[in-house]
C-alpha positions in Angstrom: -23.0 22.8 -3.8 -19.9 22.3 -1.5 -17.8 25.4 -1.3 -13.5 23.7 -1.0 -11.0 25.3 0.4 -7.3 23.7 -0.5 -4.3 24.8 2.2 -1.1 24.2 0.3 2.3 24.7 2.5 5.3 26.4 1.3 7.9 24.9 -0.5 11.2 23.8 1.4 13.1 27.0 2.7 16.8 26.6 3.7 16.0 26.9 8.0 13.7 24.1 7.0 16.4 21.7 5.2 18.4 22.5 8.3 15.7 21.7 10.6 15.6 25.3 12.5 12.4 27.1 13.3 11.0 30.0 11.6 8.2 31.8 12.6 7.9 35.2 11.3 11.8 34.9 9.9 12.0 35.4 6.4 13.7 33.2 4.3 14.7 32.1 0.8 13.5 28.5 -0.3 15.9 25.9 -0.6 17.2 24.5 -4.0 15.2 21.5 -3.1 12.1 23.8 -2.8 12.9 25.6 -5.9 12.4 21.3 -7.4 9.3 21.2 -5.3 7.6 24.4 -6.8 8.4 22.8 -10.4 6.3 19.4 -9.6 3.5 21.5 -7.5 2.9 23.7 -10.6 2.8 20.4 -13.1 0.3 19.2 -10.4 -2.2 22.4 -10.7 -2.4 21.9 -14.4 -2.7 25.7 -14.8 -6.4 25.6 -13.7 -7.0 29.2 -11.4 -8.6 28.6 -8.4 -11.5 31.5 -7.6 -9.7 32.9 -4.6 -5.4 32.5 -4.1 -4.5 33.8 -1.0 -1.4 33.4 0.9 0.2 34.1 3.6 2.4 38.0 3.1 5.8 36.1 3.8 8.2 35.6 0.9 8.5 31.8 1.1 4.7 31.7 0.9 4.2 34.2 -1.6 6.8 32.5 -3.8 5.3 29.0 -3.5 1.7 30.7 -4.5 2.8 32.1 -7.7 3.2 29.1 -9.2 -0.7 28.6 -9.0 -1.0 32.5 -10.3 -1.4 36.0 -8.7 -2.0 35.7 -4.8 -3.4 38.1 -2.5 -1.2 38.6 0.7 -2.7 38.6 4.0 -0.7 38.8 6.9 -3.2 36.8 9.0 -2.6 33.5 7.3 1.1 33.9 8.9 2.5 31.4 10.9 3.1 32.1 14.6 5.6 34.1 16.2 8.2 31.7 17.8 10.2 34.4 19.6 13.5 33.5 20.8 13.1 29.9 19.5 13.5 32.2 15.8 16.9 30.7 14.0 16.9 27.3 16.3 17.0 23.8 15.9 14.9 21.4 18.0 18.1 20.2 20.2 18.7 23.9 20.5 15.6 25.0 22.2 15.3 21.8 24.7 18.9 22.6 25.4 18.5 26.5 26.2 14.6 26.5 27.3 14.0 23.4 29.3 10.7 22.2 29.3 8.8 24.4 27.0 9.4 22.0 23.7 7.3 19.3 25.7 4.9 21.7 27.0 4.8 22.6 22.9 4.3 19.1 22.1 1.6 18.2 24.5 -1.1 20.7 23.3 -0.5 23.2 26.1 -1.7 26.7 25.5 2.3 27.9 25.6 3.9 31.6 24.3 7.0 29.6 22.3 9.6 31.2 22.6 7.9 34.3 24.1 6.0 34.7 20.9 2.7 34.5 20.4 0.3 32.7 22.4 -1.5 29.8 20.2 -4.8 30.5 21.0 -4.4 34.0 19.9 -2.1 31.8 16.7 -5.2 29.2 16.7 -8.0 31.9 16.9 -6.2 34.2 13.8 -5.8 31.7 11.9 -9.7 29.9 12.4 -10.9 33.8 12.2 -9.2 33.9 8.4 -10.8 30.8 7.5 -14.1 31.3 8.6 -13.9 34.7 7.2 -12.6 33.4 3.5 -15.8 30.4 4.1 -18.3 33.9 4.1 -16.5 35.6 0.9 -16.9 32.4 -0.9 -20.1 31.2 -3.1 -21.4 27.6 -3.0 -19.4 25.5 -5.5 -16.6 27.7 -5.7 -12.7 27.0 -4.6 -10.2 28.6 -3.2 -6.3 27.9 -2.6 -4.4 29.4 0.8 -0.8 29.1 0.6 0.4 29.2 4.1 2.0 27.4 6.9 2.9 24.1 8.9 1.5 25.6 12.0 -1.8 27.5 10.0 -2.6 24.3 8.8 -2.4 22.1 11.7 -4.6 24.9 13.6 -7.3 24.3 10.7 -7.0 21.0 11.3 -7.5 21.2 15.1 -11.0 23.4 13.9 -12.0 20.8 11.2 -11.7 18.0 13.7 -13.1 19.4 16.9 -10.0 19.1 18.8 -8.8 22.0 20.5 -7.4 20.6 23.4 -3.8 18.5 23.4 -1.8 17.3 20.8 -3.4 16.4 17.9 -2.8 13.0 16.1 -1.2 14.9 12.8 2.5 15.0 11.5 3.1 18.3 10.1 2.8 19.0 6.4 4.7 18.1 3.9 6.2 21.2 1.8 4.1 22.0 -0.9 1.3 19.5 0.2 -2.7 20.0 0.1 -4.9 19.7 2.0 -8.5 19.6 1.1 -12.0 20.5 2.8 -15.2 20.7 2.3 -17.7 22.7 3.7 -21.0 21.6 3.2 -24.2 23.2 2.4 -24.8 22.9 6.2 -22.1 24.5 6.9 -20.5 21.0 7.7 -16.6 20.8 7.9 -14.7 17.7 6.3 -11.4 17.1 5.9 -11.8 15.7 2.2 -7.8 15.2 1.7 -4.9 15.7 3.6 -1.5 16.2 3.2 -0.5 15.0 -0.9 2.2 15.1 -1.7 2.1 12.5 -4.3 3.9 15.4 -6.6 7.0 14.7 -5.0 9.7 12.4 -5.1 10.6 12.4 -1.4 8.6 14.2 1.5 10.6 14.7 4.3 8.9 16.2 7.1 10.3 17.9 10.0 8.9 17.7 13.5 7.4 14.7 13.0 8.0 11.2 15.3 10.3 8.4 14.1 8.1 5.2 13.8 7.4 3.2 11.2 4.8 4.9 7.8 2.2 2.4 6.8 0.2 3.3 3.9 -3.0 2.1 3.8 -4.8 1.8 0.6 -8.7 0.6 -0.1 -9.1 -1.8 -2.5 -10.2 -0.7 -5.8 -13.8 -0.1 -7.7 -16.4 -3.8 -7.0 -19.2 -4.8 -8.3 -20.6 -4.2 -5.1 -20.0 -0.5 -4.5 -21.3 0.4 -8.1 -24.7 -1.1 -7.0 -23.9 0.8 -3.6 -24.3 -2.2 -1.2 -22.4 -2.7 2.3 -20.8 -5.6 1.3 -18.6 -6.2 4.6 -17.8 -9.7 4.6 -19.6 -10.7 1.6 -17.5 -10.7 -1.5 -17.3 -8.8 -4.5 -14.6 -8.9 -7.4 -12.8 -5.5 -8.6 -14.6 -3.9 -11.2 -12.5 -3.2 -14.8 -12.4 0.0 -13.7 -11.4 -1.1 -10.3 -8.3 -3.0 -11.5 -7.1 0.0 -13.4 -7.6 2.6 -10.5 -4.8 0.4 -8.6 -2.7 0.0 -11.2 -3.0 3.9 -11.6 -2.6 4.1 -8.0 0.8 2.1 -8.2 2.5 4.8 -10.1 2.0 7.3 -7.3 3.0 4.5 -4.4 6.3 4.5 -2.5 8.3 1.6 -1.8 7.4 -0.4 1.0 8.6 -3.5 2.4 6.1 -5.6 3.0 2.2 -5.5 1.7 -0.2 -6.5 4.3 -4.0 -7.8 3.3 -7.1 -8.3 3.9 -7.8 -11.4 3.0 -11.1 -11.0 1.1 -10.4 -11.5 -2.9 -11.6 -7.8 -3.7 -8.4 -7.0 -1.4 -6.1 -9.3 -2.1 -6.5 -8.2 -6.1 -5.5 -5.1 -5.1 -2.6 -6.3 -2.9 -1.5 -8.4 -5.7 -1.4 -5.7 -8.5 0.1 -3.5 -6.0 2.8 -6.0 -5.1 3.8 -6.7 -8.5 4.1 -3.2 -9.1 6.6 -2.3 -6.1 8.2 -6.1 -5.9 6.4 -6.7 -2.6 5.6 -9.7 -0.7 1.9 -10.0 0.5 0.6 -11.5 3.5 -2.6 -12.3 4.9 -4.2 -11.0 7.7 -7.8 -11.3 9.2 -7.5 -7.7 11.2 -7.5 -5.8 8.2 -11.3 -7.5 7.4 -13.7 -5.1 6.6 -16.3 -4.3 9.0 -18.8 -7.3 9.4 -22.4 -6.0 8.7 -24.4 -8.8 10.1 -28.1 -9.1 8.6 -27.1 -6.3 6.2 -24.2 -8.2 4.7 -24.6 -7.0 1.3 -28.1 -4.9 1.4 -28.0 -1.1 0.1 -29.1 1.0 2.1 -32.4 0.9 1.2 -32.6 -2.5 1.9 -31.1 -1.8 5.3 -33.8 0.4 6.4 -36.6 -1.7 5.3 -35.1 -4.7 7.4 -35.0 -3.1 10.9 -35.4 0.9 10.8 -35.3 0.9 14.3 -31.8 -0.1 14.1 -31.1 2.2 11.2 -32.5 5.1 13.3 -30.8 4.0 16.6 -27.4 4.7 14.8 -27.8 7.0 12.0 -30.0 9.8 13.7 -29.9 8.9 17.2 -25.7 8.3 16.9 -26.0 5.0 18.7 -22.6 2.5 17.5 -24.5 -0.5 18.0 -23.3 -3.5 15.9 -24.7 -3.4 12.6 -27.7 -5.5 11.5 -27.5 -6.1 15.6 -25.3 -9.5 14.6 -22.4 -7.6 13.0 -19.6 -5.0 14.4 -19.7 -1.9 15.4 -17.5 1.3 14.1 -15.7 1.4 17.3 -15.4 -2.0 17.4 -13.7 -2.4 13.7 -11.5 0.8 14.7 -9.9 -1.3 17.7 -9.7 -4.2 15.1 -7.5 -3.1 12.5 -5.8 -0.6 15.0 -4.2 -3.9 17.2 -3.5 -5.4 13.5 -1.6 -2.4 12.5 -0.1 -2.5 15.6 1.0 -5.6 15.8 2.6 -5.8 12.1 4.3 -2.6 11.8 5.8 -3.6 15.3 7.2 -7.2 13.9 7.6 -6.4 10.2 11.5 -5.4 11.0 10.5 -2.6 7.7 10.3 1.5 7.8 7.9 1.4 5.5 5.3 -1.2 4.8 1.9 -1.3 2.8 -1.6 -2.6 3.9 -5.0 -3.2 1.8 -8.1 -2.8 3.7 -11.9 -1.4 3.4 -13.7 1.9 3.4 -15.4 1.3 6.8 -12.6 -0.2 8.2 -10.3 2.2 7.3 -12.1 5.5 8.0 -13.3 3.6 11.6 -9.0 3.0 12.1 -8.2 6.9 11.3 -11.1 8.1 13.6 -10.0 6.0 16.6 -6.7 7.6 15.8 -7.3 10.9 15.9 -9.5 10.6 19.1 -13.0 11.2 17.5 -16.3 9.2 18.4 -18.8 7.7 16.8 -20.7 10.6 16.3 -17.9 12.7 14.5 -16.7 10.6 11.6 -18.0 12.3 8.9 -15.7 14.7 9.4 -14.0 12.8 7.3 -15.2 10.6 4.0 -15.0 7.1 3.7 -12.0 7.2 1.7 -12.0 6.4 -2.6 -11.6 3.4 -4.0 -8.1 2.7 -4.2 -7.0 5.5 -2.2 -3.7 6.2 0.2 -3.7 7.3 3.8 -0.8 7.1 6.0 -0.4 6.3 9.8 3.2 6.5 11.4 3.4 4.1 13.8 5.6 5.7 16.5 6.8 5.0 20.1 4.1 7.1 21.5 1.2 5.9 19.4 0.2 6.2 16.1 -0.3 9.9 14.3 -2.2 10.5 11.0 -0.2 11.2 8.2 -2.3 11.4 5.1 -5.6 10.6 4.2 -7.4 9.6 1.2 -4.6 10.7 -1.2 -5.7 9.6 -5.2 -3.9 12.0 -7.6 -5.5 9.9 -10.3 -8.6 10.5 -9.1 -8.4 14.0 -9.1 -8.7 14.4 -13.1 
């Protein structure tokens, strides 16, 4: 069995509601975060994890007791920032030129004078993969801990250490979930809920507009565990309440963006009605076409042309599928120019788009930079799931992924 590990950030500390940087700096939690710890405590349900560890800084330590008794351990700290301690954003590009973009970009920068983030990146993967070889197979544990920790797991999980990784920061009190499987496999199962809270503002993350991105609830077709791709398949009963569960947890959004299959556009529509949003149509949000195994399980897929299924599943070939259809990299660019294209035009900060597993989980892997060959570090994402994307100036940047609080029961 799967041992999972869940990073939860701190709850919102005053130098965070006034945007300054911390580091090392201890720091009460805002009143805000004082709200936060209320809806993150409703959200465990009481259940202990095997291991709670946090990080041996108050605002971590704090946030952790809510879940029950942590142990401390100074190396899930977050790094030392130096003399950027006690400033703002504006402050440091103002009194040390240059190092906030050198920050930015992925270079291996001391900020502030502090700590050096590989030394901060190989701490913090050292404490994971040390907690990893304390744990048992099937067991959890929970890590309290910080923005930068997290985004340094991440950078592990993913297989990028070098340059700026596609992420926004965490949102206070957020989890993230991952999976290590019995071959020692990493996947990032969940990131950053924070479907517990009200509002998630985040800080250090680019202006742009958030799309969430949901997958179309339960079909016919995935309980008999077909691809269907193009071929059609109507929500399940259990599909139709898993978006109208999903609905509850959804923010407000503009404008809802579709698929145009009917297994999507039933979910746009019970979405829409739910949030009083206006759905439109569009073809780039299709689900990945499938060719000759339109509709075939995967048994059926193999028995048609096992060379094929060999070529791409063990020999990590993206050749179009069933040799007629698309490939992953091909659906990726797809829906990434659709996404694109809409949240440029839509004129909305926030809009909404229904799509499909493949689809989806091809779109967040071309985002984050990964090939072929590295997408299962993360799932296809659940039926009727959330993930994020914030569409910014620079390119888009993952923002969640595969977010179902009501799946999570």
């Amino acid at each position: 069995m799967a041992k999972t590990i869940i990073l939860i950030r701190h709850a919102e500390t005053n130098a965070n509601r006034a945007g300054r940087w911390q580091g090392w700096a201890d720091g009460g939690l805002s009143a805000q975060g004082e709200q936060q710890l209320l809806a993150l405590a409703a959200r465990q349900n009481g259940v202990p994890p095997d291991y709670l560890i946090a990080s041996d800084l108050s605002r971590t330590l704090r946030t952790a007791s809510v879940v029950g008794d942590p142990t401390p351990n100074s190396a899930w700290r977050e790094f030392n920032v130096g003399e950027w301690e006690g400033l703002t954003t504006e402050e440091i590009a103002e009194r040390f030129p240059g190092q906030m973009e050198l920050f930015f970009g992925g270079e291996d920068v001391a900020p502030g004078g502090g700590e050096q983030m590989s030394a901060f990146a190989g701490r913090i993967v050292g404490a994971f993969e040390e907690l990893v070889g304390m744990m048992d197979d099937g067991e959890t544990a929970v890590v309290v801990t910080h923005g930068g920790a997290i985004w340094s797991v991440m950078g592990h999980i993913l297989g990028l250490r070098d340059g700026p990784l596609k992420l926004i920061p965490s949102h206070n009190t957020a989890s993230t979930t991952i999976r290590v499987e019995d071959d020692e496999s990493l996947q990032l199962a969940v990131f950053n809920d924070a479907s517990h809270l009200g509002s998630v503002p985040t800080q250090f993350g680019p202006d742009g507009t958030t799309v969430s991105l949901y997958r179309h609830g339960q079909t016919e077709g995935n309980v008999e565990g077909r691809w269907q791709g193009r071929t059609d398949s109507s929500l399940t009963a259990l599909g139709r309440k898993q978006v109208e569960a999903a609905a509850r947890f959804a923010p407000q959004f503009g404008a809802l963006y579709t698929s145009p299959l009917g297994r999507t556009v039933e979910t746009a529509s019970i979405l829409g009605r739910a949030l009083d949003a206006p759905t439109v149509d569009d073809p780039g949000l299709i689900e990945m076409a499938f060719g000759s195994w339109e509709n075939m399980t995967t048994t059926e897929a193999v028995a048609h042309d096992p060379e094929l299924f060999d070529l791409i599943y063990s020999q990590g070939e993206d050749a179009p599928r069933g040799r007629d259809g698309e490939s992953f990299g091909q659906a990726g660019d797809r829906v990434h120019e659709a996404i694109r294209a809409f949240a440029t035009d839509s004129g909305h900060d926030h809009i909404g788009a229904v799509s499909h597993g493949a689809a989806i989980r091809a779109y967040v892997t071309s985002v984050l930079g990964l090939d072929f060959t590295e997408r299962n570090r993360l799932p296809i994402p659940r039926n009727s799931s959330m993930s994020q994307v914030r569409q910014a100036a620079a390119g888009p940047v993952l923002a969640a992924y595969n977010v179902a609080p009501h799946l999570d029961d």
